[in-house]
N, C-alpha and C positions, 0 to 999 in steps of 0.2 A: 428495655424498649417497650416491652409487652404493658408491663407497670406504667408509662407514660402515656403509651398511645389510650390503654383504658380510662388514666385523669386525663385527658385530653375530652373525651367521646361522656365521660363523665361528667365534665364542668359542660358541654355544649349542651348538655340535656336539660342539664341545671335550670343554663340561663333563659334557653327556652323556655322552661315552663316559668320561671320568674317574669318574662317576658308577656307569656299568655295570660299570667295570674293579675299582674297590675295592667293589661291592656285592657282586662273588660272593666276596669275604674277610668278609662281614658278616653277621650274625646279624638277621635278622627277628624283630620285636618287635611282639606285641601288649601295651596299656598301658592302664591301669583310672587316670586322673590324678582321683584324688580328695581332699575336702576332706582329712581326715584324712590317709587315707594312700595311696602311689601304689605300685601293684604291676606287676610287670614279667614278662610271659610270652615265651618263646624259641623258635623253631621246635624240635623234636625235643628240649628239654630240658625244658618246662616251665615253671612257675614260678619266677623265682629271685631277684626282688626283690620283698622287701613291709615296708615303711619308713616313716614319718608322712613326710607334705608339708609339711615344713619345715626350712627351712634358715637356719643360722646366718651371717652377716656380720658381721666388720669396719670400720667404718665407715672407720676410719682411713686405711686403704688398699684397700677397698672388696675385699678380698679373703675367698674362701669358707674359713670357719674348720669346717664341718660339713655334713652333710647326711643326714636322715635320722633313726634310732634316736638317734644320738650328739646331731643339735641337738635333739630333743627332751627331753634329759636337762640342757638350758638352759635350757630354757623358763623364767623366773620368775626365773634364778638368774645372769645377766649381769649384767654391767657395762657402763654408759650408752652405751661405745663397740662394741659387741656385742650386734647385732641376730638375734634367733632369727624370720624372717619365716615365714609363711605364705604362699605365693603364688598360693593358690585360695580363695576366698570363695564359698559358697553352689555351689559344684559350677564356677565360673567364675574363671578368671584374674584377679588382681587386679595381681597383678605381675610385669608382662611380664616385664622382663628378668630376675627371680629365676628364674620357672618355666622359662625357656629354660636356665638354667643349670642349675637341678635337672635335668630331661629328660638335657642334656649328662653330667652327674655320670653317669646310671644307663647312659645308654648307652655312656661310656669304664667301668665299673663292669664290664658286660656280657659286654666284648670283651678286659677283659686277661689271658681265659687264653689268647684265639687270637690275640694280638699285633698284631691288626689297627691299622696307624698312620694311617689314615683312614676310619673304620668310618662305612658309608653303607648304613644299615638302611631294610628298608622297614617300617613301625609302622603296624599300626592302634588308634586311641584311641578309647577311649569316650566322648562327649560326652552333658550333660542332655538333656534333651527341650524343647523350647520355646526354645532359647539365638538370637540374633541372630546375623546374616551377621557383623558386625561381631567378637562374642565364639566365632564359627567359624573366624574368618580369624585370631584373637589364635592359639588352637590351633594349625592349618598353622603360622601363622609361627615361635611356638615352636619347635614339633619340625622343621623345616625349618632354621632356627638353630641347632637345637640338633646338626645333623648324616645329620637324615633324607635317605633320599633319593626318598621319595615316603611319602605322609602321605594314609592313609584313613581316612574318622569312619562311628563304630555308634553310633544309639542305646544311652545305657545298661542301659534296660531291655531292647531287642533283645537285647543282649551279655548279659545277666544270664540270659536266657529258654534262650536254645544253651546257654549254661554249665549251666545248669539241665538239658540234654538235655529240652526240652520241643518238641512236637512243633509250631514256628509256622509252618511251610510248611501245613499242614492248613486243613482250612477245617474247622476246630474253636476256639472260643473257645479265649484262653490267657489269662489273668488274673494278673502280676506287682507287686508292689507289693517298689519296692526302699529300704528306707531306710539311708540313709548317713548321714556325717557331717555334709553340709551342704543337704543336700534329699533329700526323700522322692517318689520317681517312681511313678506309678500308672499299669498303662498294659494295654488288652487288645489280645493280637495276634490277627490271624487273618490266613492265607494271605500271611505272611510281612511281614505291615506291620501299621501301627499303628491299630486303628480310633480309639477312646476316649481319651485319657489325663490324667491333671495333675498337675501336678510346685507342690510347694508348698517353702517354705523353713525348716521345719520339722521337723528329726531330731535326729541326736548331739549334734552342738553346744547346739544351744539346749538341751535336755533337761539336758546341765550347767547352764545358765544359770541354768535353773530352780531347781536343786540349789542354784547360788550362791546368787541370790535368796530363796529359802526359808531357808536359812543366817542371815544377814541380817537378817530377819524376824522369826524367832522363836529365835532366839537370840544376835543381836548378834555371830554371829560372819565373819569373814570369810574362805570361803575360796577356793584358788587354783583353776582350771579344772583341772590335771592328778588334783587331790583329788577334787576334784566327780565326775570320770568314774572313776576308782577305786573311789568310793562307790559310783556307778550299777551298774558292772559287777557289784561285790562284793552287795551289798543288793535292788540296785533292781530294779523288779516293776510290771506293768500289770495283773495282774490279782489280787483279793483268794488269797490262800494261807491253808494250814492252819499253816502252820509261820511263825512270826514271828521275823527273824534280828535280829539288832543286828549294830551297829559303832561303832568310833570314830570322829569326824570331828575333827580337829585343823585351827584355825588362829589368827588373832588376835583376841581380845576388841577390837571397835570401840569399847568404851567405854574401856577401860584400858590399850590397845597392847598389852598381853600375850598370851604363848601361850597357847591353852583348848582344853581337848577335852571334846567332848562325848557320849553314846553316846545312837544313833537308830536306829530299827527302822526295816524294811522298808516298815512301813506308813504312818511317815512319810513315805520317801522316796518311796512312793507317788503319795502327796500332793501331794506337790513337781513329780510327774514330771505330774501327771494332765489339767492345761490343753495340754502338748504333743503327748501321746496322745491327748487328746482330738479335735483338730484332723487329725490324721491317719484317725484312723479316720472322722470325717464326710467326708472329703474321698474315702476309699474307698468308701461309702457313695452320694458324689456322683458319681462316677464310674460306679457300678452304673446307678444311675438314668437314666444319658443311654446308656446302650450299649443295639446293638438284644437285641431279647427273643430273639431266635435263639441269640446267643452268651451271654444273661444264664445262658440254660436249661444252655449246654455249660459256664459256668462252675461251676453251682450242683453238678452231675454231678461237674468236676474240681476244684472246689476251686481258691482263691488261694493261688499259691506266695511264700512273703518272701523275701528277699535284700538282704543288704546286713550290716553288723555291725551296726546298731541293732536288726533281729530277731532279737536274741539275746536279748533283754530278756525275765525272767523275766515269762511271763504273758502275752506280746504275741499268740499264734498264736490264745490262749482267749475275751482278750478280742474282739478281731475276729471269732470265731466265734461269739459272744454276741452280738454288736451285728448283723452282718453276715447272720447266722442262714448263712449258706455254710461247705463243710470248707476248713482253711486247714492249711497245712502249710509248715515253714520247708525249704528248699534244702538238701542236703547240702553242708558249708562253705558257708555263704551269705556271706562277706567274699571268696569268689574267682570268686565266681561270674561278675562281669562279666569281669574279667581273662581267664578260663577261656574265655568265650565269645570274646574276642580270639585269642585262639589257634588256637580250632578254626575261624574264619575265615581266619587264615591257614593254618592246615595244608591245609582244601581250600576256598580262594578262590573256583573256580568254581561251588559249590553253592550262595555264601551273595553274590554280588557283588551279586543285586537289593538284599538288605536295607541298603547302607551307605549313607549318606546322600544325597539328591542333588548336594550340595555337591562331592562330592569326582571327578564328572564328569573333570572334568581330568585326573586322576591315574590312572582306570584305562585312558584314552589313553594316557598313556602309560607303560602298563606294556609 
């Protein structure tokens, strides 16, 4: 026992220092791992990966055929043996071993201009708000497999709020509402933490779905989700406009199998979009309502900042300012904003190490 417990105490020392020897050849990574798509920020470089979360396999020999822009230019369009996966659902892992291997892709991705042949980054990643020990520990494990050599978690919307350069160390209400691809986080900070928040399941995604559905419905037609959000982007609108746009929607006639296209305005897609708008905005609404009146007052003064790429949605800042009756104002790049806030946690770690989860305990041990 004595003999094992020393190889034990002995390979942990080992690894460490293998650990510390290839980290100062490695590039520190903050990471935005989202539904849609995962972006990758670098110490003293910046931004330099921003990709869909998804990746293409092989089934056959279970080998990675894509990752990124390239598998989602698959999507819809493989063959039976040739899987284009997703590996985040609803802001959460759904498949382990895919996301550990995506993670891997971006961080050899990272390091092949400095040749590093074991590149042992330290990463901090954004996580939802509300997520399980269980779907915290799925995270570490990934990025930890995937080559990390120490793994810290931010709220998203914390992450989104520094990217934003908003002031949440203050003891001033901060009012964030971030919508992404696969959930919509609502959250107010004050004095560096989270007082209020609610994260619903409800953003880009579905908002296609809607698209589809609506499709569907009143025109029998059917089309694919890369369409649907093409549409959205191109057309689509939360609040009524003076200016009414059309487009094509192309796919197949459900009654005759054939190809059909159709042309729909703005206002339709409105339409389409307005059950999952809707549920957003009460839920911001519902959030105001349970926050103390001290910060309700500091928020009404500054205003709700959005972030995420679904606030890009023509109309979205007007409507919530009608509904909300508060100034609402969208983030400069609001698709990097979380990433961006990973970053400038890494660049100066000691300003911001209260805010990281208390999950990750362990890890600033041992930094």
């Amino acid at each position: 026992r004595c003999f094992w417990g020393r190889g034990v105490v002995s390979f942990m020392r080992s690894t460490s220092m293998f650990n510390n020897i290839f980290g100062k050849f490695s590039r520190d990574m903050g990471v935005d791992l989202g539904t849609a798509n995962t972006l990758v920020y670098v110490r003293d470089r910046g931004i330099v990966v921003n990709e869909p979360s998804i990746v293409a396999i092989n089934t056959r020999n279970d080998q990675i055929l894509a990752v990124g822009e390239e598998a989602r230019r698959m999507v819809g369009k493989t063959p039976p043996h040739i899987i284009a996966s997703k590996p985040l659902v609803d802001g959460i892992i759904s498949d382990f071993e895919v996301a550990e291997r995506m993670l891997r892709y971006f961080i050899e991705k990272v390091h092949r201009e400095s040749f590093s042949v074991f590149p042992r980054p330290q990463i901090v990643i954004g996580i939802p708000l509300g997520v399980t020990e269980v779907e915290i520990k799925a995270v570490e494990d990934a990025a930890l497999g995937a080559g990390a050599r120490h793994v810290f978690l931010i709220d998203q919307p914390m992450a989104a709020a520094i990217g934003s350069r908003l002031p949440i160390q203050d003891a001033t209400g901060t009012m964030i509402v971030d919508i992404g691809g696969g959930t919509t986080q609502i959250a107010v900070i004050s004095l560096g933490g989270v007082v209020t928040w609610r994260t619903l399941k409800v953003a880009g995604d579905v908002m296609n779905n809607h698209i589809v559905q609506f499709a569907r419905d009143q025109f029998n037609l059917l089309l694919g989700e890369r369409t649907a959000e093409e549409l959205k982007i191109k057309i689509g609108n939360a609040f009524p406009a003076k200016d009414v746009i059309e487009a094509k929607m192309r796919g197949r006639d459900l009654i005759t199998g054939l190809p059909k296209e159709v042309v729909v305005t703005s206002d339709q897609v409105r339409e389409a979009l307005a059950r999952s708008i809707r549920q957003i905005v009460e839920a911001i609404k519902s959030t105001i309502e349970v926050t103390p009146p001290e910060l309700v007052a500091d928020i009404y003064e500054r205003g709700i900042v959005l972030t995420g790429g679904s606030s890009l949605l023509r109309g979205m800042p007007e409507l919530i300012r009608h509904e909300a009756h508060i100034p609402v104002q969208v983030a400069d790049d609001p698709l990097t904003c979380v990433v961006r806030g990973t970053g400038m946690v890494l660049e100066n770690f000691p300003a911001f190490r209260d805010v990281l989860t208390a999950s990750t305990q362990y890890a600033r041990g041992s930094r």
